[in-house]
LOMILO-761704 format. One record per residue (C-alpha): x, y, z; residue in three letters; residue number from 0. Coordinates in nm, 4 decimals. Layout:
<gudrens>
((X Y Z) 'ALA' NUM)
...
</gudrens>
This chain:
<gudrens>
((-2.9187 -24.4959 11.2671) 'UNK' 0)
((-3.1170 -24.1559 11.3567) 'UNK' 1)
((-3.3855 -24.2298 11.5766) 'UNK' 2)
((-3.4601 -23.8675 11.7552) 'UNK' 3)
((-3.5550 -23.5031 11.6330) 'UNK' 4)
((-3.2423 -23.3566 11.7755) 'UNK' 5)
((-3.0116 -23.6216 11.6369) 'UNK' 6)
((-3.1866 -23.5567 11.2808) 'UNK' 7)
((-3.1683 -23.1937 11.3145) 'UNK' 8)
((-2.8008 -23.1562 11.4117) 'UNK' 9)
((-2.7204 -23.4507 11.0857) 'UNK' 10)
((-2.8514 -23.1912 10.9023) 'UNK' 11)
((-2.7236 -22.8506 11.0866) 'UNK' 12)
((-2.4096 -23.0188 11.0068) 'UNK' 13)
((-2.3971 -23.0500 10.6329) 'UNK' 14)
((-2.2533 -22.7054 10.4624) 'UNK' 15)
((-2.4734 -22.4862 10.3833) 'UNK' 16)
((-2.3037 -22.3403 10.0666) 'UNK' 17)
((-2.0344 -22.5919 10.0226) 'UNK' 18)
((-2.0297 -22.8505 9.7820) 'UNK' 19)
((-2.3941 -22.7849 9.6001) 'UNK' 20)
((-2.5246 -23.0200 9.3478) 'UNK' 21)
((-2.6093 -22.9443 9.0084) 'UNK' 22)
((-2.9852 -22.8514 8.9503) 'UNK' 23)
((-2.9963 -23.2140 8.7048) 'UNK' 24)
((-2.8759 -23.3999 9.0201) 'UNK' 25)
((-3.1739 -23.2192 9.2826) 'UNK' 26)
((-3.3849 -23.2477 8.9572) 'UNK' 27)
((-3.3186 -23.6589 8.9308) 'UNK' 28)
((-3.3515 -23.6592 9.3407) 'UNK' 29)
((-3.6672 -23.4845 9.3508) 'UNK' 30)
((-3.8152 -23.7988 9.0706) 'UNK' 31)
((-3.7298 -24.0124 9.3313) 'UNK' 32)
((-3.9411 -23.8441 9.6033) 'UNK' 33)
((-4.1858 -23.7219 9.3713) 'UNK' 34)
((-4.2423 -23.3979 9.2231) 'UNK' 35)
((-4.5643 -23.2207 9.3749) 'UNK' 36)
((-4.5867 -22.9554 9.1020) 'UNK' 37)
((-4.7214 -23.2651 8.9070) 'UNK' 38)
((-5.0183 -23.3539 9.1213) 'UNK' 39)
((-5.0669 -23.0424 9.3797) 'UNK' 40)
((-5.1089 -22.6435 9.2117) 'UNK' 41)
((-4.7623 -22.4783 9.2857) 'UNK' 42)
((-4.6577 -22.1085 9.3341) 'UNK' 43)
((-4.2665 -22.0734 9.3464) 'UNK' 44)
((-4.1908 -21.7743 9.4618) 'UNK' 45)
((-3.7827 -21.5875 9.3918) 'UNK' 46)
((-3.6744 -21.2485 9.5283) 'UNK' 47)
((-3.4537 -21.0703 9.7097) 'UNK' 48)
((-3.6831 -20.8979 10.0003) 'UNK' 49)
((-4.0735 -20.9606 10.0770) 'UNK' 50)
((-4.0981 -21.3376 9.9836) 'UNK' 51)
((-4.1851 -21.4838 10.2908) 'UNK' 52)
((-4.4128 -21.1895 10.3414) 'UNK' 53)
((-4.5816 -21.2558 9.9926) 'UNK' 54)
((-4.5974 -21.7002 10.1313) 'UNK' 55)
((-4.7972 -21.5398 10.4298) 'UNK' 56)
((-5.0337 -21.2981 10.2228) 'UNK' 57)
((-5.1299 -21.6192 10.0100) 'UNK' 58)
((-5.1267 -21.8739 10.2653) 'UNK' 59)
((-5.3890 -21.6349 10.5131) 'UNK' 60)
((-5.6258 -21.5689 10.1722) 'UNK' 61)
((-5.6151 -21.9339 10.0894) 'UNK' 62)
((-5.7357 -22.0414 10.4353) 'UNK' 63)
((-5.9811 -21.7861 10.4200) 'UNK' 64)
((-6.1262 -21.9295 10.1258) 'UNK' 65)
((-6.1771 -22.2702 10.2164) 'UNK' 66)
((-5.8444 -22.3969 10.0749) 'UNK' 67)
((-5.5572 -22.6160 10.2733) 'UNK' 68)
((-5.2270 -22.4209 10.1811) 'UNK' 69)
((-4.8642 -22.6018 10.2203) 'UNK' 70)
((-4.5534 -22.3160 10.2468) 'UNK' 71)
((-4.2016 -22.3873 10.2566) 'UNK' 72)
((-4.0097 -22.1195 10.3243) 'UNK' 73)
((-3.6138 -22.0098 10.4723) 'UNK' 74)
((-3.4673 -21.9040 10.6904) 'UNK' 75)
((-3.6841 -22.0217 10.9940) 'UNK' 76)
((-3.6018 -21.7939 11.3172) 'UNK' 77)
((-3.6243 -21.9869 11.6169) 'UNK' 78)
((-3.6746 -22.3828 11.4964) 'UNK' 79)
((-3.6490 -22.5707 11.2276) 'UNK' 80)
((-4.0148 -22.6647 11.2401) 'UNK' 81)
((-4.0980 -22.3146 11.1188) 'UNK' 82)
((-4.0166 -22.3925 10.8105) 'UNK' 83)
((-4.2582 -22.6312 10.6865) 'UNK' 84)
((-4.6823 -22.5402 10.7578) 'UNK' 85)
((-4.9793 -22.6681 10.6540) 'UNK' 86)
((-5.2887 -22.4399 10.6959) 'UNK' 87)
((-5.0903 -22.2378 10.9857) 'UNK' 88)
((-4.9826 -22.5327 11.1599) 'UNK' 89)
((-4.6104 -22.6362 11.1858) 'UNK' 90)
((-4.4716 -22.9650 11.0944) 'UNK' 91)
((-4.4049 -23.1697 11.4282) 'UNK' 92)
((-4.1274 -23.3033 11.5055) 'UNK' 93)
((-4.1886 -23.6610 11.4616) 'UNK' 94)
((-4.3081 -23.5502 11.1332) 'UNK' 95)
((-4.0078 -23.3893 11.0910) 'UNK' 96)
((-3.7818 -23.6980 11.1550) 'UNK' 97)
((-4.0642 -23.9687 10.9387) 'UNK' 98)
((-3.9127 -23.7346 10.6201) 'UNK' 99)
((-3.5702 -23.7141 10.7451) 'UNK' 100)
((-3.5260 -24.0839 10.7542) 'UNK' 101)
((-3.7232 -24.1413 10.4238) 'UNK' 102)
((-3.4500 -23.8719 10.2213) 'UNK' 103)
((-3.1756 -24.0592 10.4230) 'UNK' 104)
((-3.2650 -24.3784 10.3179) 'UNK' 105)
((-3.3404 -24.2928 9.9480) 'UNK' 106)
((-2.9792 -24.0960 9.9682) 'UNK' 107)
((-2.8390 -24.4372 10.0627) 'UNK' 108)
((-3.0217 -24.6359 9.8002) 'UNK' 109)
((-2.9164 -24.6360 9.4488) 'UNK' 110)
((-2.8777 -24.5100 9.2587) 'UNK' 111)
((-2.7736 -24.2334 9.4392) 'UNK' 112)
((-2.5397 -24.4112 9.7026) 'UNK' 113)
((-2.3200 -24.5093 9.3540) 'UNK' 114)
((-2.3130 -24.1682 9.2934) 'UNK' 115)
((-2.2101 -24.0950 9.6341) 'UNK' 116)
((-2.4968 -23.8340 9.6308) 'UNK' 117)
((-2.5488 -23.6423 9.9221) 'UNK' 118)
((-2.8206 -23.3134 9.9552) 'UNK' 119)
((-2.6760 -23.0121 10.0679) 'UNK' 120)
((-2.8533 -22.8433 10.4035) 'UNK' 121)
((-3.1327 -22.6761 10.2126) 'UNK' 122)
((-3.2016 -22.9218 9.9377) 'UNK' 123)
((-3.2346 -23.2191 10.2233) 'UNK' 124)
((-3.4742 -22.9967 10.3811) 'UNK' 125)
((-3.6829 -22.9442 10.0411) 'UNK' 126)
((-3.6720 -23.2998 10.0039) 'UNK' 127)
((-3.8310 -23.3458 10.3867) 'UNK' 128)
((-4.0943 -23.0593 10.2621) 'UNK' 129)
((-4.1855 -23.2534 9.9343) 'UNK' 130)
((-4.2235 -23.5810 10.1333) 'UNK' 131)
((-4.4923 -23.4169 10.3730) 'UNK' 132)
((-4.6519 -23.2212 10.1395) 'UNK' 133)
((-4.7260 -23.5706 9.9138) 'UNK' 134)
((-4.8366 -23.7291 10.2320) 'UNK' 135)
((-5.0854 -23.4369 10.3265) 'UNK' 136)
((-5.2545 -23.3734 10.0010) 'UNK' 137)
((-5.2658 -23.0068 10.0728) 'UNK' 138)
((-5.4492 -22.7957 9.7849) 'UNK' 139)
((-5.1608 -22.5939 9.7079) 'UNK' 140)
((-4.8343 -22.5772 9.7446) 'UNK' 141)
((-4.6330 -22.1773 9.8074) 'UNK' 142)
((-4.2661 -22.2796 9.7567) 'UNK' 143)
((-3.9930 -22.0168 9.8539) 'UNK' 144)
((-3.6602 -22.0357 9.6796) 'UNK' 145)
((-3.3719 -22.0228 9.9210) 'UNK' 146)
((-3.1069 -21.8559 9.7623) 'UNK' 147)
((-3.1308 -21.7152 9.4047) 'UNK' 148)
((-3.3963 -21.9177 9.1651) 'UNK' 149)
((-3.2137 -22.0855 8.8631) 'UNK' 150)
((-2.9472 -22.3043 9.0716) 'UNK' 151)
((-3.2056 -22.3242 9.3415) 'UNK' 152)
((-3.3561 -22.6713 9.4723) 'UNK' 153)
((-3.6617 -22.5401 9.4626) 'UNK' 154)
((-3.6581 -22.4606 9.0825) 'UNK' 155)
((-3.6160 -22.8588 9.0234) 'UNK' 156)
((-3.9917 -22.8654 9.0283) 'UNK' 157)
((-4.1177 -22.8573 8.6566) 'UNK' 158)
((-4.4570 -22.7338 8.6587) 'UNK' 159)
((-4.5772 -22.4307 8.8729) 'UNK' 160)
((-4.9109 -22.2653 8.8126) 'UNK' 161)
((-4.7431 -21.9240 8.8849) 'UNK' 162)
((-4.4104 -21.7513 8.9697) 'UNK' 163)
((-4.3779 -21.4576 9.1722) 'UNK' 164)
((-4.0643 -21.2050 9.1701) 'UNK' 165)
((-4.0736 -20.9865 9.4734) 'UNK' 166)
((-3.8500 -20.6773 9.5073) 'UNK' 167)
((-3.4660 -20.7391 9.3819) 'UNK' 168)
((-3.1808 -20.5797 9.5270) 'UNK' 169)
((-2.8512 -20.6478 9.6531) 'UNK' 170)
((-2.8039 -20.9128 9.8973) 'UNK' 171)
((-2.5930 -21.2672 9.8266) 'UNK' 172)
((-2.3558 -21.0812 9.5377) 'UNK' 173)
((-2.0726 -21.3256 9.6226) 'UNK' 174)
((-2.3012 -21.6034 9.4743) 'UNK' 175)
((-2.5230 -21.4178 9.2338) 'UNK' 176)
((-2.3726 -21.0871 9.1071) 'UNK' 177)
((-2.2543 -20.7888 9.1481) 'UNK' 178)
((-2.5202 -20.6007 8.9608) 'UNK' 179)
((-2.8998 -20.5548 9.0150) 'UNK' 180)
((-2.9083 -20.6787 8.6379) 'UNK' 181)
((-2.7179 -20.9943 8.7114) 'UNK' 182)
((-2.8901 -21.0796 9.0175) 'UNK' 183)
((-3.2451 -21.0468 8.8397) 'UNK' 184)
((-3.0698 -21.3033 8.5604) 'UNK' 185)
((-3.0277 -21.5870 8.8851) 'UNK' 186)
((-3.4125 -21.4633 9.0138) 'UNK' 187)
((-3.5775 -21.5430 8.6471) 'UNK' 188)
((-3.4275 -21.8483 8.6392) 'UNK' 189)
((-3.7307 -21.9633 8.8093) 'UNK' 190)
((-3.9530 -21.8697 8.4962) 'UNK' 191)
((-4.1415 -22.1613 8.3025) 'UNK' 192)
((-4.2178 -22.1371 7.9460) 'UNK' 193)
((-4.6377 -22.0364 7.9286) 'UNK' 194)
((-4.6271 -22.0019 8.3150) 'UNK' 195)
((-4.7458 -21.6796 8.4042) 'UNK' 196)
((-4.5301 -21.4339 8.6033) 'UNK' 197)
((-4.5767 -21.1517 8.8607) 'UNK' 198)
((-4.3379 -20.9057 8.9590) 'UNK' 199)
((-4.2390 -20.6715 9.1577) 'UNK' 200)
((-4.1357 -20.4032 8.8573) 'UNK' 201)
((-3.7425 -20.2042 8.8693) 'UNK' 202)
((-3.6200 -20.0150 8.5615) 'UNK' 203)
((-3.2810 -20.1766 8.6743) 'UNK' 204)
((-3.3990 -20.5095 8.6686) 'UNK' 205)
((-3.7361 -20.5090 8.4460) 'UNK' 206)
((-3.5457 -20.5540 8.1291) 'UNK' 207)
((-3.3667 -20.8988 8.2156) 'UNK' 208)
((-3.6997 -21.0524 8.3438) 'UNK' 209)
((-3.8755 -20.9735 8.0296) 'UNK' 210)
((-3.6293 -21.0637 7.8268) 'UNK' 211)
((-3.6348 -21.4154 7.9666) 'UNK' 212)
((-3.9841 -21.4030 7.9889) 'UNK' 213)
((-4.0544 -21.3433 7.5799) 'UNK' 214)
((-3.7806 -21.6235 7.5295) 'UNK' 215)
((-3.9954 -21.9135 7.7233) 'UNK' 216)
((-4.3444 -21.7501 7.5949) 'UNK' 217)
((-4.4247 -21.5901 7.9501) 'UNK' 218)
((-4.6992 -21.3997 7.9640) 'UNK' 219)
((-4.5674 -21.1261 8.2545) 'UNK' 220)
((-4.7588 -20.8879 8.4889) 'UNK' 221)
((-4.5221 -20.6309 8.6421) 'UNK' 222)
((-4.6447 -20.4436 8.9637) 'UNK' 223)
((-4.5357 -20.0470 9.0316) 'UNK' 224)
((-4.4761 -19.9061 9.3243) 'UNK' 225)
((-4.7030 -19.6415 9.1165) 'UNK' 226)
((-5.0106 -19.8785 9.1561) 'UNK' 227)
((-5.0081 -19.8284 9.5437) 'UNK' 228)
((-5.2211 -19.4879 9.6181) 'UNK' 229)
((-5.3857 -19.3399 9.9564) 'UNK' 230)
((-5.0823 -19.5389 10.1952) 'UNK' 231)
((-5.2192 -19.4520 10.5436) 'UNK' 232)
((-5.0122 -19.5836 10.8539) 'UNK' 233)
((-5.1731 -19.6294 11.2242) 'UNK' 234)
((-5.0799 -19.7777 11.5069) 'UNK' 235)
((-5.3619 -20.0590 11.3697) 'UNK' 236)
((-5.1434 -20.0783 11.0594) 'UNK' 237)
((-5.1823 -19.9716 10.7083) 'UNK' 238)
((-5.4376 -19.9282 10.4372) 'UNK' 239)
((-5.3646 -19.8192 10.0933) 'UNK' 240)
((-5.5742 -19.8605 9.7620) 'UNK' 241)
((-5.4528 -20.0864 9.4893) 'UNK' 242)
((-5.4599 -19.9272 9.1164) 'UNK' 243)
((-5.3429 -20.1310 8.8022) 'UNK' 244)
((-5.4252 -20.1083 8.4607) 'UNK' 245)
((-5.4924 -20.5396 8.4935) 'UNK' 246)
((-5.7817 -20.4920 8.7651) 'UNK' 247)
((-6.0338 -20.2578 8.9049) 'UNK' 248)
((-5.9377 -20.0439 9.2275) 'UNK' 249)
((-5.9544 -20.2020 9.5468) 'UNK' 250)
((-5.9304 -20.1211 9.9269) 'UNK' 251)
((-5.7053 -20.3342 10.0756) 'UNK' 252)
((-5.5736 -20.3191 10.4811) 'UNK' 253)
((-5.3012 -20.4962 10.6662) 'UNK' 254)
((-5.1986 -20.4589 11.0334) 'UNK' 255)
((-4.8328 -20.4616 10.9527) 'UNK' 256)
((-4.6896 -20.1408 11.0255) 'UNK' 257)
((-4.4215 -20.1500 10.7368) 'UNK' 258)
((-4.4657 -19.9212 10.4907) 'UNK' 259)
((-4.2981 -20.1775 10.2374) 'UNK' 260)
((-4.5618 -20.4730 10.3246) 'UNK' 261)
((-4.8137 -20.2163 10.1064) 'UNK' 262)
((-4.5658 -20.3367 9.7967) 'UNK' 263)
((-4.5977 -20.6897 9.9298) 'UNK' 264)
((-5.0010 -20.6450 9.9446) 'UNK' 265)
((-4.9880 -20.5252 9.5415) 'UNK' 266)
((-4.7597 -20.7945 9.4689) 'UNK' 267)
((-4.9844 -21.1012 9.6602) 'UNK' 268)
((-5.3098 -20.9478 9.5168) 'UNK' 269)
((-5.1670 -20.9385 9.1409) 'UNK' 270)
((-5.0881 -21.3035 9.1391) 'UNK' 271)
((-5.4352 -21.4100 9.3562) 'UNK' 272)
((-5.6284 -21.2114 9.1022) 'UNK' 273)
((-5.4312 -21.4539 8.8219) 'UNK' 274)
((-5.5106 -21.7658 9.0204) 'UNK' 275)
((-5.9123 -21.6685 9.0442) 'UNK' 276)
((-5.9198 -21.6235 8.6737) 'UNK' 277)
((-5.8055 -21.9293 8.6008) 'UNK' 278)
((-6.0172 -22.2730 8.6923) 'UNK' 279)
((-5.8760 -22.3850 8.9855) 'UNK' 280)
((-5.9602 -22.1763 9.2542) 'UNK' 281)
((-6.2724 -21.9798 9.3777) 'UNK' 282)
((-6.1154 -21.6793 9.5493) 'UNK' 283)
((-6.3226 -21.3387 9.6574) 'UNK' 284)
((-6.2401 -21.0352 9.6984) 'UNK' 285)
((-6.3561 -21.0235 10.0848) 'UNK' 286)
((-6.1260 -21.3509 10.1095) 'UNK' 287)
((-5.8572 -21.1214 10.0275) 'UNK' 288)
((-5.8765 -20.8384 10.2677) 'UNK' 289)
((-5.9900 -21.0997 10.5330) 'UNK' 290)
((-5.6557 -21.2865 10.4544) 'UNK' 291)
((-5.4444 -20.9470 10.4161) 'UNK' 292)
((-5.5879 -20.8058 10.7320) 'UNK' 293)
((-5.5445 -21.0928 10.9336) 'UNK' 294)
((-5.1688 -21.1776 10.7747) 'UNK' 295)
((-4.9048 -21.2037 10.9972) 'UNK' 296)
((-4.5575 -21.3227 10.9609) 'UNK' 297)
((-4.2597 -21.2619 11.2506) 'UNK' 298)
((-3.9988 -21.0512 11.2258) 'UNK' 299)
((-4.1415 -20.7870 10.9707) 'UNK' 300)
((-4.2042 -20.4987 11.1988) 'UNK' 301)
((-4.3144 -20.7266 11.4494) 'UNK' 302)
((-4.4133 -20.5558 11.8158) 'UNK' 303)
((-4.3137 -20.7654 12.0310) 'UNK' 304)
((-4.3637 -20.5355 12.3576) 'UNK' 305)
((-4.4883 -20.1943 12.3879) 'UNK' 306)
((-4.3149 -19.9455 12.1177) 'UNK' 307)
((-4.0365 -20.2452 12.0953) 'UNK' 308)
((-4.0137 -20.3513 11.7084) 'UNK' 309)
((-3.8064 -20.6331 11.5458) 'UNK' 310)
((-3.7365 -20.6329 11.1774) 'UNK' 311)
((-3.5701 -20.9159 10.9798) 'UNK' 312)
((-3.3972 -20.5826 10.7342) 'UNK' 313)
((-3.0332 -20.7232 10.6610) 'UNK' 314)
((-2.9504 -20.5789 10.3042) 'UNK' 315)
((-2.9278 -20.2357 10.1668) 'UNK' 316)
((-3.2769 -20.2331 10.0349) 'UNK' 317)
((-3.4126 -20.3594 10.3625) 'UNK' 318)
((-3.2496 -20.1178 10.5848) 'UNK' 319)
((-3.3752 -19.8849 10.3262) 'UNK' 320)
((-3.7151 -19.9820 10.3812) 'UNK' 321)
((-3.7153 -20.0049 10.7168) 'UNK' 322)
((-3.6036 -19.6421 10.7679) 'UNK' 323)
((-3.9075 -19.5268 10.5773) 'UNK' 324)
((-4.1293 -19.7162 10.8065) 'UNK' 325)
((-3.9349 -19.6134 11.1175) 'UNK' 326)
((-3.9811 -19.2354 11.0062) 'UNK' 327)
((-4.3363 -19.2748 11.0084) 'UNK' 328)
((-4.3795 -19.3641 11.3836) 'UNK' 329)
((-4.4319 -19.0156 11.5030) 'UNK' 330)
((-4.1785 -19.1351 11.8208) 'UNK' 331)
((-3.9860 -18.8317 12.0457) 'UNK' 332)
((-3.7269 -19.0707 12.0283) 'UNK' 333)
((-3.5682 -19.4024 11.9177) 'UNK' 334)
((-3.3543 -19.6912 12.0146) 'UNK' 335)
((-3.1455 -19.9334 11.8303) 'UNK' 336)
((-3.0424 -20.2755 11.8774) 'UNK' 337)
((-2.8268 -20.3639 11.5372) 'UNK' 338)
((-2.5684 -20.6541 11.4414) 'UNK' 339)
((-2.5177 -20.8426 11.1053) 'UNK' 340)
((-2.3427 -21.1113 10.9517) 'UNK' 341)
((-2.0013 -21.0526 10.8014) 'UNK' 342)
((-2.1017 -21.1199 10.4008) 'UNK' 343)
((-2.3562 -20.7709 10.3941) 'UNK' 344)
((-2.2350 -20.4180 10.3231) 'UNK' 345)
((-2.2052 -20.2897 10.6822) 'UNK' 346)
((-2.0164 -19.9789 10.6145) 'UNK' 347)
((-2.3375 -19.8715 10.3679) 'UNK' 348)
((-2.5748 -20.0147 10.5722) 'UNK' 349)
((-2.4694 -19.8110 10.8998) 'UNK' 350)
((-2.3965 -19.4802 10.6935) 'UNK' 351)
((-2.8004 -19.5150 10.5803) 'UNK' 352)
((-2.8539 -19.5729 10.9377) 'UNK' 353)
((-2.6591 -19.2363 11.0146) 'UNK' 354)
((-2.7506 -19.0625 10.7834) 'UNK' 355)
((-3.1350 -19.1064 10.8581) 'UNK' 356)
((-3.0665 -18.8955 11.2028) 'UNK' 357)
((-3.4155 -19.1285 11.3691) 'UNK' 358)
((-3.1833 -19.2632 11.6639) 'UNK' 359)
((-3.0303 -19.1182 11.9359) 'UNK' 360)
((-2.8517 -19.4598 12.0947) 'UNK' 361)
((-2.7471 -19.7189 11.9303) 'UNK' 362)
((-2.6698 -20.1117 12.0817) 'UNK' 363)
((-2.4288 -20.3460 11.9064) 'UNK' 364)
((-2.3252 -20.6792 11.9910) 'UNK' 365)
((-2.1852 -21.0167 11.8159) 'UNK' 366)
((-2.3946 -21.2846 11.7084) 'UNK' 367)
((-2.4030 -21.6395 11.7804) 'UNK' 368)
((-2.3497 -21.7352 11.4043) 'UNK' 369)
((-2.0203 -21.8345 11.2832) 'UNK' 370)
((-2.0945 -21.5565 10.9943) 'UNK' 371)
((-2.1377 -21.3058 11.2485) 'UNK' 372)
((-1.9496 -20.9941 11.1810) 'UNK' 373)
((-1.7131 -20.8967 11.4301) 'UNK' 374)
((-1.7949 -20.6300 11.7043) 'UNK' 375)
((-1.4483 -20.4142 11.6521) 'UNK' 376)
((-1.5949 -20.4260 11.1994) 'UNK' 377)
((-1.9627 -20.3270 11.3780) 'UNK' 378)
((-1.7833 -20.0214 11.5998) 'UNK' 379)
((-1.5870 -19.9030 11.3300) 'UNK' 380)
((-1.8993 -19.8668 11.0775) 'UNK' 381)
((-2.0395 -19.6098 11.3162) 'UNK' 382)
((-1.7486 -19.4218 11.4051) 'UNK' 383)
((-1.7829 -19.1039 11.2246) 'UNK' 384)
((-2.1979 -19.1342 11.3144) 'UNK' 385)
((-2.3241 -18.8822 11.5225) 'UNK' 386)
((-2.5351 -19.1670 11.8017) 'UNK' 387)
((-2.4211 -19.2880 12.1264) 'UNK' 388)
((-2.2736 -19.6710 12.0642) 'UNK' 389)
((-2.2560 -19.8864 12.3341) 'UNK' 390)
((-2.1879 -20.2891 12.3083) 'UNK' 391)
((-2.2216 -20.5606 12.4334) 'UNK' 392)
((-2.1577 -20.9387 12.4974) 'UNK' 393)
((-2.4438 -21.0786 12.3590) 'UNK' 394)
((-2.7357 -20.9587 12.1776) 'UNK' 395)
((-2.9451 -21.0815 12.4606) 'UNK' 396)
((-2.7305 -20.8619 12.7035) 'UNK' 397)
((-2.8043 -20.5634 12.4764) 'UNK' 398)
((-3.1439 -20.6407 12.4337) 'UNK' 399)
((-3.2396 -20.6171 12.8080) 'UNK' 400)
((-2.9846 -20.2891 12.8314) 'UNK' 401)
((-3.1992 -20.1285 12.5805) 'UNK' 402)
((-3.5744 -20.2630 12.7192) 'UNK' 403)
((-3.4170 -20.0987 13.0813) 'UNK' 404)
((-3.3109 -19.7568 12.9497) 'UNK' 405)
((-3.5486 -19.7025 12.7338) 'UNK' 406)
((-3.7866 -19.4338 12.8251) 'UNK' 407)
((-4.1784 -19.4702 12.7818) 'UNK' 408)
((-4.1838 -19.1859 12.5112) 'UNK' 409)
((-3.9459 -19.3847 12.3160) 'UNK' 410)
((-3.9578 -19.6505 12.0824) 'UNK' 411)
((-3.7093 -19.9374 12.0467) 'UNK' 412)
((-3.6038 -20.1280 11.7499) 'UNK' 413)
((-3.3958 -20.4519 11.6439) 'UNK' 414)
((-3.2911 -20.4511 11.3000) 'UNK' 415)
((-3.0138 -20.6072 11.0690) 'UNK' 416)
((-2.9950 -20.9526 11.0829) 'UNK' 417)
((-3.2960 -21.2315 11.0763) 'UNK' 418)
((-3.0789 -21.4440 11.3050) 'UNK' 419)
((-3.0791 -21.1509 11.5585) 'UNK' 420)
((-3.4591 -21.1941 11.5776) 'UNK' 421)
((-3.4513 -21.5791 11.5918) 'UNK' 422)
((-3.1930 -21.4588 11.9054) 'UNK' 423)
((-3.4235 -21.2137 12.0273) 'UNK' 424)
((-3.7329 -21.4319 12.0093) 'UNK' 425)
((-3.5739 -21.7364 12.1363) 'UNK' 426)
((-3.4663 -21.5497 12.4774) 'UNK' 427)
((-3.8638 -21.4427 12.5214) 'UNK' 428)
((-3.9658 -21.8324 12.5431) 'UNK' 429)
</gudrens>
């Protein structure tokens, strides 16, 4: 029998994370056992390539500021498990977090799922955990991130959402959910509900697929253009920029993220909470929202973490993309890099954009601790015809403190490519 937090967390650190997945029907009949909280709580489910868990923290920080108890579950978490499951801002604890464990181990080994020889895989066990607290809390409403794609997802076993959300879509996961932006936005829509109301982050590339699964389930959709977002300012106190749509008047709207692509986040969050106020179930205001906006914030995403020393969770092409832009903004003399990645993502492309971008004069490269890591000799070889100074390292810990040493006060330093290089990161400043 489990009796501890650690003993429950490595049971479930152990089960593959993207071996042997169930069918949605057999999540679906799981989740009737535990209960389905889209039933009896308001639910947002959220798909997307980049900005989700931004979007989860722009609606959670609104929702607080309006009087309402929020629930998120969200992936991956950086540092510990815990991070993945809040109420209002506050993590679950971890005899919280062992209460569910037991409860989805025991109904695993009841019937009729023991017949079955059921088991959850490593994110579905921990949606189960999440919909077990969430019942027991009676939050006011639920923000569910999907984990990996949207139709085969756990999280789309829930049958009745108030709202979905599609954030930006790009490539990232192909082996699992395409090889083409079009493809990939046919896994993200599988989140769609027939009359549930949709917001999206708009794409020529992958605009067509969502509404074409949209008119076939009756979905009325609300697609948000990069277009809408006018008057982008960026400070060391963050961003503003105005938000223009043909759905709502124009509105002023301020976050103290420096990334330029949280702005497309902001347009995205504020679409779907103007939805939710029109509707009857909540009371929402517009100085709720740029209260919650201003005072977002959510790790990793541009995150200062010492003076002129940035992490960024950007691990795909379209991250790295977007993280440029913001890094070109900075208005530094000069630039460090700390940069690793897991094996499965484009790193040839990725370091070519980082080349090709000319904002760093040294770069810092080391392994993870992941078994995915890619290897250092795949990381040097990437950068060989760039025109930085490379140097690596044994750990990213090692390279870290190299670059916090050498780096000069006129320059800035940043840590990008991988979100388990800034659970490392973060973890070694405990």
């Amino acid at each position: 029998m489990i009796t501890t937090f650690k003993e429950a967390e490595e049971y479930i650190l152990d089960i593959p994370r993207f071996g042997g997945k169930n069918t949605l029907e057999d999540t679906k009949e799981f989740l009737k056992a535990c209960g389905d909280i889209s039933k009896d709580i308001p639910t947002i489910h959220i798909a997307g390539t980049n900005g989700k868990g931004s979007v989860c923290a722009l609606l959670r920080d609104t929702f607080i500021e309006a009087g309402y108890t929020p629930a998120v579950f969200t992936s991956p978490h950086l540092v510990n498990i815990t991070e993945r499951f809040t109420i209002g801002r506050e993590e679950m604890s971890e005899e919280e977090f062992l209460d569910c464990f037991q409860r989805v181990y025991e109904l695993m080994h009841g019937e009729p799922f023991a017949s079955k020889g059921y088991h959850p895989s490593y994110f579905e066990y921990l949606f189960f955990m999440a919909v077990l607290w969430f019942k027991d809390k009676k939050p006011d409403v639920v923000i569910l991130e999907t984990g990996l794609g949207g139709r085969l997802d756990a999280t789309n076993s829930i049958e009745s959402p108030v709202l979905t959300i599609i954030t930006e879509i790009g490539f990232d996961h192909t082996e699992y959910l395409g090889d083409t932006i079009g493809e990939i936005a046919f896994e993200k829509a599988g989140i769609l509900k027939k009359n549930v109301p949709l917001v999206y982050m708009y794409k020529e590339t992958s605009a067509p697929v969502i509404e074409k699964r949209a008119k076939e389930l009756d979905v009325k959709t609300f697609p948000v253009s990069k277009d809408y977002i006018k008057n982008l300012k960026v400070s060391t106190k963050g961003i503003d920029f105005s938000f223009e749509s043909p759905y709502y008047e124009n509105v002023n709207l301020s976050l103290k993220a420096r990334a330029l692509y949280q702005s497309e986040n902001g347009a995205v969050a504020f679409c779907a909470l103007n939805l939710l106020r029109k509707g009857d179930i909540f009371n929402i205001s517009d100085e709720d929202i740029r209260r919650g906006f201003k005072g977002m914030y959510w790790p990793g995403r541009m995150e200062e973490i010492a003076e002129n020393i940035f992490l960024d969770g950007a691990h795909n092409e379209d991250g790295i993309k977007a993280f440029l832009e913001s890094v070109a903004e900075d208005k530094a003399v000069a630039r460090r890099l700390l940069f690793t990645a897991v094996s499965d993502k484009n790193v040839e492309k990725i370091n070519k954009m980082i080349d090709d971008s000319a904002l760093f004069d040294h770069v810092y490269i080391a392994p993870l601790k992941s078994a995915r890591a890619a290897s250092v000799d795949r990381l040097v070889s990437a950068f060989e015809r760039c025109n930085v100074s490379v140097v690596t390292y044994e750990s990213t810990v090692l390279a870290f403190k190299a670059m916090c040493t050498e780096k000069k006060p006129f320059e800035t330093g940043y840590v990008a490519g991988s979100l388990y290089l800034v659970g490392e990161i973060k973890d070694s400043l405990l």
